[in-house]
MDTraj code that builds the backbone (N, CA, C; nanometers):
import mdtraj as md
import numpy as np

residues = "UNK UNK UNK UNK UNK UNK UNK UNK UNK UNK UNK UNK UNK UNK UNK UNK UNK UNK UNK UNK UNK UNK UNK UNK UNK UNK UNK UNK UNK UNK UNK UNK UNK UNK UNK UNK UNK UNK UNK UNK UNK UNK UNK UNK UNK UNK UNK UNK UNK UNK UNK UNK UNK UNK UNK UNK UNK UNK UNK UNK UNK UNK UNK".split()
xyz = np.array([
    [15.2642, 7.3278, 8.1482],
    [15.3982, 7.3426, 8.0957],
    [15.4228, 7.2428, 7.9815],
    [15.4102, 7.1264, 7.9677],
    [15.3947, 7.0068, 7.9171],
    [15.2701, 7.0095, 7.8126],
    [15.2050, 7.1113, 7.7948],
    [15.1113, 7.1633, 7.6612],
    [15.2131, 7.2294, 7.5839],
    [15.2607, 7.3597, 7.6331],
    [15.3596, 7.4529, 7.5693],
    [15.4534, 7.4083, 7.5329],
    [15.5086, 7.2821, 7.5743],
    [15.6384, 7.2292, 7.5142],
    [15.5586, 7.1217, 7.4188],
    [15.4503, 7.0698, 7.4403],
    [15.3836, 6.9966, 7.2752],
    [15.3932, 7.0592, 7.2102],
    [15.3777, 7.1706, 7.1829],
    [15.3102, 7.2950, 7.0668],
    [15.4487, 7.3356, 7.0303],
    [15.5299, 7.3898, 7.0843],
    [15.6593, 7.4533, 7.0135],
    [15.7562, 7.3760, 7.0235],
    [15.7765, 7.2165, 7.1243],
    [15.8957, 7.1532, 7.0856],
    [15.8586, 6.9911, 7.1086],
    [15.7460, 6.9925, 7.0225],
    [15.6933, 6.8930, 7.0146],
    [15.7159, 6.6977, 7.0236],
    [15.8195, 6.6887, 6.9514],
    [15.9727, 6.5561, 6.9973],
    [16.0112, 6.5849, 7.1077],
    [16.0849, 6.6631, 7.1735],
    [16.0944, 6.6811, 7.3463],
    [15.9508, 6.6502, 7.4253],
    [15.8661, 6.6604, 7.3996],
    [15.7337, 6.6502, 7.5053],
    [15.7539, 6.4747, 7.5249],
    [15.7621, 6.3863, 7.3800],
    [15.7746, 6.2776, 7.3930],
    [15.8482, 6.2087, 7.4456],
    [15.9756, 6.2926, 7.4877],
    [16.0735, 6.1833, 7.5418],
    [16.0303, 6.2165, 7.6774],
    [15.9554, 6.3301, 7.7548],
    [15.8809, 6.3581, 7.8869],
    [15.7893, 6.2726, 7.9241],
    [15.6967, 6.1883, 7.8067],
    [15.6262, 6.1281, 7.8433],
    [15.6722, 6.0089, 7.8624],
    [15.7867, 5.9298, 7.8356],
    [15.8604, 5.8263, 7.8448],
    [15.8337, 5.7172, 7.6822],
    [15.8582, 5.8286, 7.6013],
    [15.7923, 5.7401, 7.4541],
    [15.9254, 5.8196, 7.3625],
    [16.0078, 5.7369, 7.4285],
    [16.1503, 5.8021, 7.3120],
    [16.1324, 5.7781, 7.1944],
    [16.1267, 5.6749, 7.1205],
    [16.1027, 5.6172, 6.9571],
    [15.9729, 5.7356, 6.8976],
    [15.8817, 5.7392, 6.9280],
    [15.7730, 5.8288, 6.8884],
    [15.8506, 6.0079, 6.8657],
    [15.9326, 5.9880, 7.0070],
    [15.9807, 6.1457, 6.9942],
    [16.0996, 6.1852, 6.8801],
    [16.1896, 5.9992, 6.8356],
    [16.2540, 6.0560, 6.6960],
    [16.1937, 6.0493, 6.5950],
    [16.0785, 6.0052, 6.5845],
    [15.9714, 6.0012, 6.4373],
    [15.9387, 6.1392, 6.4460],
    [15.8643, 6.2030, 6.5368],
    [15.8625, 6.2813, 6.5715],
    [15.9581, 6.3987, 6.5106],
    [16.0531, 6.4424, 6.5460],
    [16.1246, 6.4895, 6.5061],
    [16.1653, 6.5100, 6.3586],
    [16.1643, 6.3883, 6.3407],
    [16.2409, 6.3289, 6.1427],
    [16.0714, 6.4379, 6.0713],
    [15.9642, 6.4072, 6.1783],
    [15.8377, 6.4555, 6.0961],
    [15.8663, 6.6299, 6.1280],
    [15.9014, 6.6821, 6.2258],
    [15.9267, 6.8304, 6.2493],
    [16.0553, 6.8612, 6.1677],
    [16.1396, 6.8370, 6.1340],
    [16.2765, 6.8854, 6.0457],
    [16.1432, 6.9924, 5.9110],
    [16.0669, 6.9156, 5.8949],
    [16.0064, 6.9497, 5.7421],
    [15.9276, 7.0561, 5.8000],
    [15.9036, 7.2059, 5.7574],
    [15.8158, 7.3123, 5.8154],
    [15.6864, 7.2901, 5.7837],
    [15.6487, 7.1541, 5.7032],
    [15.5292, 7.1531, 5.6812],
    [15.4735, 7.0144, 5.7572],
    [15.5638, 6.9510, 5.8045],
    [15.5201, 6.8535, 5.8995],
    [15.5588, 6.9160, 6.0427],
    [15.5393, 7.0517, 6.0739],
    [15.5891, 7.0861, 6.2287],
    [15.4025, 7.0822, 6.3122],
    [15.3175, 7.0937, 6.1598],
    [15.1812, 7.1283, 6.2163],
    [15.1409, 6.9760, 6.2575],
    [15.1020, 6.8782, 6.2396],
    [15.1110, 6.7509, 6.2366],
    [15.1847, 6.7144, 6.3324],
    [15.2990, 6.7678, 6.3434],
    [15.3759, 6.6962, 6.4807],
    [15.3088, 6.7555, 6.6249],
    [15.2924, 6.8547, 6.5577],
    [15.2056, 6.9319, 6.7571],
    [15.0748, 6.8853, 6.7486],
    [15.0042, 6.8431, 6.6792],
    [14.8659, 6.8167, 6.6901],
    [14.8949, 6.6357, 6.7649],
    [14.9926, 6.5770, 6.7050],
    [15.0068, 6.4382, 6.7639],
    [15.0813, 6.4165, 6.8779],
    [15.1756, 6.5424, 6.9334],
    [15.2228, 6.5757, 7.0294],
    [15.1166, 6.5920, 7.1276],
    [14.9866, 6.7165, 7.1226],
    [14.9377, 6.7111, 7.2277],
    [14.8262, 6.5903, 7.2228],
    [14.8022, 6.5464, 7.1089],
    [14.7214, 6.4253, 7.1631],
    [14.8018, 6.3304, 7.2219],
    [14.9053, 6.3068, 7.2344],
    [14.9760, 6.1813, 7.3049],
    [14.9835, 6.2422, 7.4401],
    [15.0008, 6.3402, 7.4433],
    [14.9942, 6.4032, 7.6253],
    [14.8839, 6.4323, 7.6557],
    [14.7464, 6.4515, 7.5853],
    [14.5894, 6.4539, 7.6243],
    [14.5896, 6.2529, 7.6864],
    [14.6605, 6.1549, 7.6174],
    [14.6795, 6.0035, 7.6040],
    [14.7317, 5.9710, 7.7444],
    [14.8235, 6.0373, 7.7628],
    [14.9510, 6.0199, 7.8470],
    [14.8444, 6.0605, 8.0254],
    [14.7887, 6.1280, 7.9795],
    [14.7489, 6.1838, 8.1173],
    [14.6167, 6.1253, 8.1541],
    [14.5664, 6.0596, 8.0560],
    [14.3995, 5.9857, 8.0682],
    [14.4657, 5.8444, 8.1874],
    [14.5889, 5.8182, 8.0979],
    [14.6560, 5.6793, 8.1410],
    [14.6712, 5.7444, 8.2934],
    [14.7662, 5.8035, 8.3033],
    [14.8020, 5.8495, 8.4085],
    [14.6626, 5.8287, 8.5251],
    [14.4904, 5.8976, 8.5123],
    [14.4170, 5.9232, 8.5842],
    [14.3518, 5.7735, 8.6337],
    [14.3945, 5.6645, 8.5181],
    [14.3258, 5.5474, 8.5119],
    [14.4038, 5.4865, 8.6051],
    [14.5267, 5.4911, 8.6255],
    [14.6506, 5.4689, 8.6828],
    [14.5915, 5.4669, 8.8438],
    [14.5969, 5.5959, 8.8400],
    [14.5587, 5.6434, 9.0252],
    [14.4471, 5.5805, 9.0637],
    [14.3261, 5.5970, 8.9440],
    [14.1659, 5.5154, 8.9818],
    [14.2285, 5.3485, 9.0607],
    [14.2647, 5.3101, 8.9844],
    [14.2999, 5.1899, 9.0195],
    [14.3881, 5.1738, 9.1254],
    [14.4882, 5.2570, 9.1169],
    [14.5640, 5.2095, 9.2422],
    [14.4948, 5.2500, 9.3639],
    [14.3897, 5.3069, 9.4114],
    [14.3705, 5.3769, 9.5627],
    [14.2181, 5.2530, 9.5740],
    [14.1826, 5.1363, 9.4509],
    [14.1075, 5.0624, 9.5023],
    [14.1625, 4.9588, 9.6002],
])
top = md.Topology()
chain = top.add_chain()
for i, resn in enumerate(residues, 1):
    res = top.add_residue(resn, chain, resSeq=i)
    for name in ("N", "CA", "C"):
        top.add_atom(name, md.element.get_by_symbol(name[0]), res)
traj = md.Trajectory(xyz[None], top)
């Protein structure tokens, strides 16, 4: 769900991931139709980011 909302509402995914400031750059970069491509490509890499953290997260906590 959190892919599909990188890709078409790309500033909202960021404030999901808990990275508000990124999600109004974000945004200021999506207003422009030619920075909407650029914003989803850095959208889903911050949630490809978001979720590595996340796995490193659990590794560690269940030692």
């Amino acid at each position: 769900m959190r892919l599909i909302l990188a890709i078409l509402i790309p500033w909202l995914q960021f404030f999901t991931i808990g990275r508000p400031f990124a999600g109004i750059v974000c945004l200021i970069l999506q207003v422009t139709i030619i920075g909407w491509i650029p914003a989803a490509i850095w959208s889903v890499y911050a949630l490809s980011q978001y979720k590595t953290d996340q796995k490193i997260r659990r590794a560690f906590h269940y030692r």
